[in-house]
LUMBA-114283 format. One record per residue (C-alpha): x, y, z; residue number from 1; chain. Coordinates in steps of 0.001 Angstrom, whole numbers, plus 500000, padded with zeros to 6 digits. Last residue first. Layout:
BEGIN
{xx:X&yy:Y&zz:Z&resi:NUM&chain:A}
...
This chain:
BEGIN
{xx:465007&yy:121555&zz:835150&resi:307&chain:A}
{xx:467180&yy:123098&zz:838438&resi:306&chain:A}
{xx:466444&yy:126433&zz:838228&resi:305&chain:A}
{xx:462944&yy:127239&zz:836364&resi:304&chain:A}
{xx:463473&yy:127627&zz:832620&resi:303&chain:A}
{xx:463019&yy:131361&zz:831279&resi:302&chain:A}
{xx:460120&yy:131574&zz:829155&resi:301&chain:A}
{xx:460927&yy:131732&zz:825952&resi:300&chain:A}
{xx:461647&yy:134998&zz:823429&resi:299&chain:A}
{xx:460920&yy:133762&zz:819098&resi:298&chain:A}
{xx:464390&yy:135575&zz:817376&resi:297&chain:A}
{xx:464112&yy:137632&zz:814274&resi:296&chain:A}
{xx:467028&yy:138396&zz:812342&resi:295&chain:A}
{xx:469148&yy:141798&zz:810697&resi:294&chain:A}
{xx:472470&yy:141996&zz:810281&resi:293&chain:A}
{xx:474877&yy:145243&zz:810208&resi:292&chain:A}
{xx:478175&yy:144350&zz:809209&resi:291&chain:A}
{xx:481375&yy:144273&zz:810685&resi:290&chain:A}
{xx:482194&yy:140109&zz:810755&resi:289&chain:A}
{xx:478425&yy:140339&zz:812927&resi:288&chain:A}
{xx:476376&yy:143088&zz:814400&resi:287&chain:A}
{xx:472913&yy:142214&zz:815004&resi:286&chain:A}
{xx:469573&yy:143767&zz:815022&resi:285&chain:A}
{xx:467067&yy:142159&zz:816584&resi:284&chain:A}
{xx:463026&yy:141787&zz:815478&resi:283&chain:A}
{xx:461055&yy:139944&zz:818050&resi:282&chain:A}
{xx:458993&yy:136979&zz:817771&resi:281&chain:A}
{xx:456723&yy:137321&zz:820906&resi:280&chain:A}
{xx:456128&yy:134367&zz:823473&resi:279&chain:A}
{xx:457418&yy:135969&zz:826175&resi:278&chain:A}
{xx:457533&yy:139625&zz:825897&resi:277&chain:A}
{xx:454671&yy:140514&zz:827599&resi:276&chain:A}
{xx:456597&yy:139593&zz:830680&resi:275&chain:A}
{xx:459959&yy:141064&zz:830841&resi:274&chain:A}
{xx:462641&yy:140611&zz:827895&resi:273&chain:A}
{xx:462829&yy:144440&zz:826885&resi:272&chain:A}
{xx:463747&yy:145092&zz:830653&resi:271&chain:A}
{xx:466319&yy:142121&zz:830587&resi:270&chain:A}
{xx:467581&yy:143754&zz:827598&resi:269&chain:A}
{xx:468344&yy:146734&zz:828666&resi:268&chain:A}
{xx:469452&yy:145979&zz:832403&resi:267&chain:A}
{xx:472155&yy:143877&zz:830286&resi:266&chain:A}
{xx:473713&yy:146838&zz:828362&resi:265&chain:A}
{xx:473621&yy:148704&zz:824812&resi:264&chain:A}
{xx:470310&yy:147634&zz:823858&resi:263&chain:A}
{xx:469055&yy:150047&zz:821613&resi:262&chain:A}
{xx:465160&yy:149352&zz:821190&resi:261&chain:A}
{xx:463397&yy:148864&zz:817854&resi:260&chain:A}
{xx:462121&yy:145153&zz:819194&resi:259&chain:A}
{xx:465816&yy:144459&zz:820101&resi:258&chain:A}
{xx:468407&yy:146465&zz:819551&resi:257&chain:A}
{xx:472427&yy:146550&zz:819223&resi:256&chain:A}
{xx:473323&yy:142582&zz:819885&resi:255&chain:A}
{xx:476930&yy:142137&zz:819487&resi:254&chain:A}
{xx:477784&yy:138785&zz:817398&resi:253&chain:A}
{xx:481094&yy:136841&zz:818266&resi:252&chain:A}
{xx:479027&yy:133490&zz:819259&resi:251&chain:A}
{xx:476668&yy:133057&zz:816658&resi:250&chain:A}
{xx:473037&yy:133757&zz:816421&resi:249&chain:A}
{xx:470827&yy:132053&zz:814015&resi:248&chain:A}
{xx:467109&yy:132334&zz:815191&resi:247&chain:A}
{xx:467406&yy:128791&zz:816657&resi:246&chain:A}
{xx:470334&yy:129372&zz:818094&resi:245&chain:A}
{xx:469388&yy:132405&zz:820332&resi:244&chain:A}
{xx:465851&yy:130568&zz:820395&resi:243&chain:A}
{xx:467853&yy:128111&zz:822822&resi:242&chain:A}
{xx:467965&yy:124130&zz:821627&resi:241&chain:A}
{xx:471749&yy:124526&zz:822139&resi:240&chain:A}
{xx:473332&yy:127243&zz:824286&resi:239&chain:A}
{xx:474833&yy:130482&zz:822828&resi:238&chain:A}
{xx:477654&yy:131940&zz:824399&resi:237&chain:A}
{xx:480088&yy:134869&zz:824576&resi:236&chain:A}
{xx:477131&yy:137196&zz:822558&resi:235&chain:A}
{xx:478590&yy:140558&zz:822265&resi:234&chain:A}
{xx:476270&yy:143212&zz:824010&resi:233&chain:A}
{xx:476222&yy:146537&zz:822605&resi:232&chain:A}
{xx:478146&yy:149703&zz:822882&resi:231&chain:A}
{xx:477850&yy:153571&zz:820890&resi:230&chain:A}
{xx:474226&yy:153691&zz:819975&resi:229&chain:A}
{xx:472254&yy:155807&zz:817294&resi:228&chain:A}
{xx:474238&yy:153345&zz:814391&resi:227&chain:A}
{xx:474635&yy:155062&zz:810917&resi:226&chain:A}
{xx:476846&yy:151702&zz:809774&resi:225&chain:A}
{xx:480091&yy:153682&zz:809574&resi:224&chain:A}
{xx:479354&yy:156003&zz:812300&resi:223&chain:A}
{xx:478506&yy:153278&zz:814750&resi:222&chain:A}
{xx:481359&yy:150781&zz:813217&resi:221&chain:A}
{xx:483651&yy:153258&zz:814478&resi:220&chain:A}
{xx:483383&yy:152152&zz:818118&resi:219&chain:A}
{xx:481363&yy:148845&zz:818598&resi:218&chain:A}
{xx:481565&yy:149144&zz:822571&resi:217&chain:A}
{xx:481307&yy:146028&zz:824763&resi:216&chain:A}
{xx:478650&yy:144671&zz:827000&resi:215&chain:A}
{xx:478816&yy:141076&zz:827964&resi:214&chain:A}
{xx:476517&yy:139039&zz:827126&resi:213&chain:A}
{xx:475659&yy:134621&zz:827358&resi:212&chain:A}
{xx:473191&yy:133386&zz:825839&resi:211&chain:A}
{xx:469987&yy:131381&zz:825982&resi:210&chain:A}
{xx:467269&yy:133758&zz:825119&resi:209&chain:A}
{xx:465005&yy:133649&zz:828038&resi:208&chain:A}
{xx:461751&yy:135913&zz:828848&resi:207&chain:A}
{xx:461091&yy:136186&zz:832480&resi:206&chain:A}
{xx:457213&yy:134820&zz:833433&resi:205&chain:A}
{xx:455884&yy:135855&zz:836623&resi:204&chain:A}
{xx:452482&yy:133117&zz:837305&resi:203&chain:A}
{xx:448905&yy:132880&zz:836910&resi:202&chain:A}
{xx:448864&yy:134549&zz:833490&resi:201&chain:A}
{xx:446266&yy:137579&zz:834196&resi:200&chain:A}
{xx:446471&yy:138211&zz:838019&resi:199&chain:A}
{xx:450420&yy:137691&zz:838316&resi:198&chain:A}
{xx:451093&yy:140000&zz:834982&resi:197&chain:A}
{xx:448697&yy:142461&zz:837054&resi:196&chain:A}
{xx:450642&yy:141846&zz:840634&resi:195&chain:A}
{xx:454085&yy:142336&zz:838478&resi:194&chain:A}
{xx:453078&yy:145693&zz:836471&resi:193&chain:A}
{xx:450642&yy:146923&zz:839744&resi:192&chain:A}
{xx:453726&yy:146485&zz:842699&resi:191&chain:A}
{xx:456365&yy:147830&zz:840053&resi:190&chain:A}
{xx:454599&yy:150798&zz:838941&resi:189&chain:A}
{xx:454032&yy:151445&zz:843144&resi:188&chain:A}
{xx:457779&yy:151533&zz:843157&resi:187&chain:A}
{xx:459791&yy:148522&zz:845706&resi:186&chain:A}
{xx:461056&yy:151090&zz:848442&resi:185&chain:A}
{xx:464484&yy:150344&zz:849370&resi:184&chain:A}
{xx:466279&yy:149721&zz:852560&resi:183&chain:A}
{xx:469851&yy:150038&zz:853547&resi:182&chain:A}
{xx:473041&yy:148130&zz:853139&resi:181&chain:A}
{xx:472930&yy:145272&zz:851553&resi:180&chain:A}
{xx:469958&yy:145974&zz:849108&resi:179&chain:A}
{xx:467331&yy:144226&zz:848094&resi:178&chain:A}
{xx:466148&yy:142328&zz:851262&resi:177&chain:A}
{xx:465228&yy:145334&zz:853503&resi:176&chain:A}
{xx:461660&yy:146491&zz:851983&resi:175&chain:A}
{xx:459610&yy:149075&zz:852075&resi:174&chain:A}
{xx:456984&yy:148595&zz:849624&resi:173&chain:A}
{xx:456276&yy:152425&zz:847051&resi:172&chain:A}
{xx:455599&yy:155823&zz:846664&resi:171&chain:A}
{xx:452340&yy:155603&zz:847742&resi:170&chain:A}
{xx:450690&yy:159056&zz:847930&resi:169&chain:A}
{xx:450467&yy:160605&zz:851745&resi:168&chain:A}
{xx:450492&yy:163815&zz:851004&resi:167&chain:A}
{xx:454070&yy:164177&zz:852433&resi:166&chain:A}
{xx:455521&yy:161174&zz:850973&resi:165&chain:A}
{xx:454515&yy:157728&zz:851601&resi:164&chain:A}
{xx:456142&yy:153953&zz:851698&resi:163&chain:A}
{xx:453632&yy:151695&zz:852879&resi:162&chain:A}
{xx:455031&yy:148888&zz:855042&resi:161&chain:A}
{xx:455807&yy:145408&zz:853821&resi:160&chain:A}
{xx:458650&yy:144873&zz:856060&resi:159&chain:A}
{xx:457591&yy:147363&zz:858505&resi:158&chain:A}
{xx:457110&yy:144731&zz:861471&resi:157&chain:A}
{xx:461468&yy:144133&zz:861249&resi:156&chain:A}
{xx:461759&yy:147884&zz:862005&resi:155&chain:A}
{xx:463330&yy:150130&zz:859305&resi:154&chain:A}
{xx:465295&yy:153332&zz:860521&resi:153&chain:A}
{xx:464788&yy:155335&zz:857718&resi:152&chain:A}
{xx:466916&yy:156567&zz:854135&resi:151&chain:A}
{xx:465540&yy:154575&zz:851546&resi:150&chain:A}
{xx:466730&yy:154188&zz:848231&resi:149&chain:A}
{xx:464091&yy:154583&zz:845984&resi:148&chain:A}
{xx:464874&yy:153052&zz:842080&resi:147&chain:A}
{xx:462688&yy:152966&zz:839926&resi:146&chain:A}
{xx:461098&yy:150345&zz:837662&resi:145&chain:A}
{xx:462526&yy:147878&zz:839878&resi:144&chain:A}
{xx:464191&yy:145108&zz:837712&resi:143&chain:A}
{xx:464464&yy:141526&zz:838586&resi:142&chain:A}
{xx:467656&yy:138995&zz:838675&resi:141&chain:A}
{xx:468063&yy:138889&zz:842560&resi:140&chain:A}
{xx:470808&yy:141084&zz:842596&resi:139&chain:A}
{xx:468452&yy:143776&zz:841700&resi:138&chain:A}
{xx:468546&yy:145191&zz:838355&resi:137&chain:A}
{xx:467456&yy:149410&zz:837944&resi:136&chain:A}
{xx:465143&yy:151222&zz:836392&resi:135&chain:A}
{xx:465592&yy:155213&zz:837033&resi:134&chain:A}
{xx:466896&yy:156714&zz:840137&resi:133&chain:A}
{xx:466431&yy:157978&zz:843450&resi:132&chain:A}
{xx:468664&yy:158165&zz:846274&resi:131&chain:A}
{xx:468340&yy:158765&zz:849858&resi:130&chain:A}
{xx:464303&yy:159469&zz:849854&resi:129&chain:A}
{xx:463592&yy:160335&zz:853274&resi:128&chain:A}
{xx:462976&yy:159746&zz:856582&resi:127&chain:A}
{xx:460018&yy:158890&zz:859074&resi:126&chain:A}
{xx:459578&yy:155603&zz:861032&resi:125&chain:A}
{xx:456201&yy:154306&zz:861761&resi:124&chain:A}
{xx:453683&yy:151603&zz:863432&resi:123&chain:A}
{xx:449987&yy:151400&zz:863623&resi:122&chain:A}
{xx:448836&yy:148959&zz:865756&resi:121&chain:A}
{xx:450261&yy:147849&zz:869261&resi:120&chain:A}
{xx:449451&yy:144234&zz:869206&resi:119&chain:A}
{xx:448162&yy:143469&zz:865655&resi:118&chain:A}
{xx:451071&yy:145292&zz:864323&resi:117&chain:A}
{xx:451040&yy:147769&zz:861111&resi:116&chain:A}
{xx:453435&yy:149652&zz:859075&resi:115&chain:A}
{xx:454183&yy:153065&zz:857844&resi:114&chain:A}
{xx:456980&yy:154102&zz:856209&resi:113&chain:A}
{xx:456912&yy:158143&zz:856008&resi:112&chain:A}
{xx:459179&yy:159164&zz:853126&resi:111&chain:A}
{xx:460203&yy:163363&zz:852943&resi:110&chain:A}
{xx:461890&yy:163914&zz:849541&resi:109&chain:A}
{xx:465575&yy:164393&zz:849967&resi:108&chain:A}
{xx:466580&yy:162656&zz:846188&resi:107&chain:A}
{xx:464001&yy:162964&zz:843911&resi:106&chain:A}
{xx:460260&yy:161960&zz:843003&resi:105&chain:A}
{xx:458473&yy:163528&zz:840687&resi:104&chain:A}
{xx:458392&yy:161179&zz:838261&resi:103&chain:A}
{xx:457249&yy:158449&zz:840592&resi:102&chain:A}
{xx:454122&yy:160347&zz:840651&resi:101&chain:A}
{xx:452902&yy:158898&zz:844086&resi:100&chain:A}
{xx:449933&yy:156442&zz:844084&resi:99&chain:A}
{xx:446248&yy:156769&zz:846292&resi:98&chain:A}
{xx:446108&yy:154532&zz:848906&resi:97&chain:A}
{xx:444312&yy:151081&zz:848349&resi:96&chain:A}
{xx:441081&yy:150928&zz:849954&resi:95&chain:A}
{xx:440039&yy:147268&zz:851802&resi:94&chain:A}
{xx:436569&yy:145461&zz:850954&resi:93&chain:A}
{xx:437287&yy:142246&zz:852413&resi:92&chain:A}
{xx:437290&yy:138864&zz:851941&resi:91&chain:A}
{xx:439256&yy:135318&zz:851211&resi:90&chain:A}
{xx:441824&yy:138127&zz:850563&resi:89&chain:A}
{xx:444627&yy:137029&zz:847625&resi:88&chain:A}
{xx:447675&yy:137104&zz:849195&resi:87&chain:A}
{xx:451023&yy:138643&zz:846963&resi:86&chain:A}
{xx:454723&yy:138170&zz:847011&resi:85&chain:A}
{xx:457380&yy:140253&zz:846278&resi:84&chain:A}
{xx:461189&yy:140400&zz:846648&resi:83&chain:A}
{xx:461753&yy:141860&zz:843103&resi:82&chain:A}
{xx:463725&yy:138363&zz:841983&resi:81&chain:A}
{xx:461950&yy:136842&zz:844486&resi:80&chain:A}
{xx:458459&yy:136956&zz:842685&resi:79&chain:A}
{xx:455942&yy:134884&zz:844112&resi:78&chain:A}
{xx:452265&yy:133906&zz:843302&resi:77&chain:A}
{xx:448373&yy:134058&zz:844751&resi:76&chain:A}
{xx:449514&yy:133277&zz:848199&resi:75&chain:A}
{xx:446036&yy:132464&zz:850426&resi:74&chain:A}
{xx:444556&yy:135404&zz:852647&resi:73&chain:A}
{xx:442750&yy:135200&zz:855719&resi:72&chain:A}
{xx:440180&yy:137635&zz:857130&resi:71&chain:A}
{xx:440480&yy:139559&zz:860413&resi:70&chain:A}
{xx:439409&yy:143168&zz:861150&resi:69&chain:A}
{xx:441175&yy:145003&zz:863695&resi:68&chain:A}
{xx:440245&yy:148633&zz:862339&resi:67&chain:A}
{xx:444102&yy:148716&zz:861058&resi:66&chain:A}
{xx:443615&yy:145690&zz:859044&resi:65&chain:A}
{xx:444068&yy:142076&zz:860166&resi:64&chain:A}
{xx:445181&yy:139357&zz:858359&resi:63&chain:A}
{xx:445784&yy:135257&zz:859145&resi:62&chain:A}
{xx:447256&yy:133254&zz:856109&resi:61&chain:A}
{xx:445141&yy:130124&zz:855061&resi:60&chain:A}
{xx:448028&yy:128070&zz:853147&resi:59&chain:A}
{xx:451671&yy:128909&zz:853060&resi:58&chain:A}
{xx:453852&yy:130117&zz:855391&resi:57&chain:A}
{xx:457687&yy:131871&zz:855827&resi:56&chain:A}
{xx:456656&yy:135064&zz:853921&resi:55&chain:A}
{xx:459532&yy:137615&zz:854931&resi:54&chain:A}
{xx:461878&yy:137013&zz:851853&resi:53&chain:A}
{xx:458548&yy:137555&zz:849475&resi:52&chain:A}
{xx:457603&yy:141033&zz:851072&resi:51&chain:A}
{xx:453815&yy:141590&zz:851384&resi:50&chain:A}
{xx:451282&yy:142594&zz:848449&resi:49&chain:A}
{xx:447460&yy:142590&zz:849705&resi:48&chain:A}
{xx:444679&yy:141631&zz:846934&resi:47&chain:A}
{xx:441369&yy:141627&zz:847681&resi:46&chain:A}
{xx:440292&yy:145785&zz:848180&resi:45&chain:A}
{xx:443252&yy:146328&zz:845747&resi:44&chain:A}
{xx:446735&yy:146861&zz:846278&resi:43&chain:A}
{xx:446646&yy:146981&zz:849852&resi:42&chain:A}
{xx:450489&yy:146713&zz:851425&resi:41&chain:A}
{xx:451053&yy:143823&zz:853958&resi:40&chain:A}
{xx:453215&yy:144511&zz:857347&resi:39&chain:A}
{xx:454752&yy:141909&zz:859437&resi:38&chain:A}
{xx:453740&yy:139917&zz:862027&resi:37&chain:A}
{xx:456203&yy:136779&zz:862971&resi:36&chain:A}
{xx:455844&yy:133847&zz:865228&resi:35&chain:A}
{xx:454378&yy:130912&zz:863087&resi:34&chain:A}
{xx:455652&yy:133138&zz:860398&resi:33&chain:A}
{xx:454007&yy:135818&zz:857924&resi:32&chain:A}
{xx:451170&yy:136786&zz:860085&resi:31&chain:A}
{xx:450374&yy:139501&zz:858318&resi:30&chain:A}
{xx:449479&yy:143056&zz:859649&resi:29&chain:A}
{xx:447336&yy:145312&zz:856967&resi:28&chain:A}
{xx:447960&yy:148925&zz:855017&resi:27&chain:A}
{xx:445871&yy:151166&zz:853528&resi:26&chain:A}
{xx:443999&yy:152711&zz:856367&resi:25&chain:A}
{xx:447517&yy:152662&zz:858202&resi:24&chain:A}
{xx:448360&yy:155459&zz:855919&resi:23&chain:A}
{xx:445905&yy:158143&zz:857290&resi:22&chain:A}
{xx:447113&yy:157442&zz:860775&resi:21&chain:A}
{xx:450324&yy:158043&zz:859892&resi:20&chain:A}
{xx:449596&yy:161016&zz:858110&resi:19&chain:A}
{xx:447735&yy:162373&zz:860810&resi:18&chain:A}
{xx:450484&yy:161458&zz:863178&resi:17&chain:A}
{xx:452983&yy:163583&zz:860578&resi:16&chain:A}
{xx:450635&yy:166535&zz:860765&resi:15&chain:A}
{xx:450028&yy:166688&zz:864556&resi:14&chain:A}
{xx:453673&yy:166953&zz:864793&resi:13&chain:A}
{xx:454347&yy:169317&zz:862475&resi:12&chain:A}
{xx:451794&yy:171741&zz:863449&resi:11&chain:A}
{xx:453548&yy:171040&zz:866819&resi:10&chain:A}
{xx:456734&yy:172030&zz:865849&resi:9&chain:A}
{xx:455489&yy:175167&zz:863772&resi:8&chain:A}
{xx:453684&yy:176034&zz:867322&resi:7&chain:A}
{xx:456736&yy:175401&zz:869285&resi:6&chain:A}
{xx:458790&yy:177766&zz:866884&resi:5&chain:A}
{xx:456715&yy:180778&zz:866500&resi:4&chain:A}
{xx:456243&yy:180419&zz:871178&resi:3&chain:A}
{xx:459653&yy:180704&zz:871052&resi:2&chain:A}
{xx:462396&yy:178246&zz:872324&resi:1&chain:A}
């Protein structure tokens, strides 16, 4: 191997450990489990997100930082639909790392995931970016703003881990309990929109309807009615005492916008439903018998399973 070669290696080397090192600044070990450490990502200098599925505790929950400080943290809320949770620091004055442009983000980008274990600190696995996208619905019935497929061997400490690119700007949570077969990065505009809706109401609220969709195109009707989208979603059910009914939708009506927005699938509308939306009267457009109609509907807060 040449001596051009070994030096570019090592220049690499000693530039991913700095980065690592760098990283772990930002990051915290939680003892999520009676016998479980995994990682916790700094959002501010008291609040820590960590992932929801891996949270198996409640009450005082013991954290250390990467300079093996301890403090204890107590849950602030849950969201399983995004696979977040978030601790609220009984003290602390911890840095959060500066955020990635998720705009410039694409498929191949370098992402470092960096956790943290009391025992043998810092931890890492390097990789990169498998496949990036725009919004998209998890399984669980939330929405990632983006969408960061990750392509890295994930340990079961890194759960939680900081998810950096080259410079070391957040890109996003590592997580492995959003999609079957590898592991995505939650965005940093996720982390802030559902920790800030989570700071100011005291809960996640998902707006609620009370219907049931399914999208289907409206094909000529768009150039007869001077429509800018080609499908909507045809209402196959509306339940009683909803504020679907009460604003005077009927089963057979295709929903085209909401609050000015097309909505021509369900990742539409649940976007246009998320929090500030509760509790807003919204204009919708309707198509119904053919012609365009126009109503207001009040969004609810979606019931909690099993009221």
């Amino acid at each position: 191997m040449s001596s051009t070669v070994i030096r570019d290696l090592t220049a690499f080397s000693s530039a991913l450990a700095e980065l690592v090192e760098k990283t772990a600044a930002g990051v915290v070990a939680v003892k999520a489990a009676p016998y479980r450490v995994v990682s916790g990502l700094i959002l501010r200098p008291d609040l820590v997100a960590v992932t929801n599925h891996a949270l198996r505790r409640e009450g005082r929950i013991p954290i250390q930082n990467a300079g093996g400080h301890e403090t204890v943290g107590t849950i602030l809320g849950r969201d399983p639909s995004v696979d977040l949770a978030f601790l609220k620091l009984e003290s602390g004055d911890l840095k959060p790392l500066p955020a990635a442009d998720p705009a410039l983000m694409k498929p191949g980008t370098l992402a470092a995931v960096v956790g943290l274990t009391i025992d043998a600190g810092p931890s890492a696995s390097l990789g990169i970016l498998g496949a990036v996208s725009g919004s998209r619905r998890t399984w669980r019935g939330g929405t990632l703003d983006h969408f960061f497929r990750l392509d890295v061997n994930l340990y079961p400490s890194q759960s939680g881990a900081a998810v950096v690119d080259a410079e070391g700007h957040l890109i996003g949570l590592a997580t492995p309990a959003l999609l079957g077969h590898s592991a995505v990065a939650v965005p940093v505009t996720t982390l802030h929109r559902v920790s800030e809706e989570l700071l100011k109401e005291g809960r996640i609220r998902h707006g609620y309807l009370g219907v049931g969709l399914h999208p289907v195109a409206i094909g000529g009707l768009r150039e007869k009615l001077g429509l800018s989208t080609a499908s909507g979603l045809i209402l196959l059910s509306v339940e009683p005492d909803s504020p679907a009914n009460a604003a005077g939708w009927l089963v057979g009506d295709i929903l085209i916008s909401l609050d000015g927005q097309s909505i021509s699938d369900v990742d539409e509308l649940q976007t246009a439903l998320r929090g500030n939306a509760v509790g807003r009267t919204l204009k919708a457009s309707l198509l119904r018998g053919g012609e365009l109609v126009e109503t207001h509907v009040t969004v609810a807060e979606r019931p909690k399973r099993g009221n």
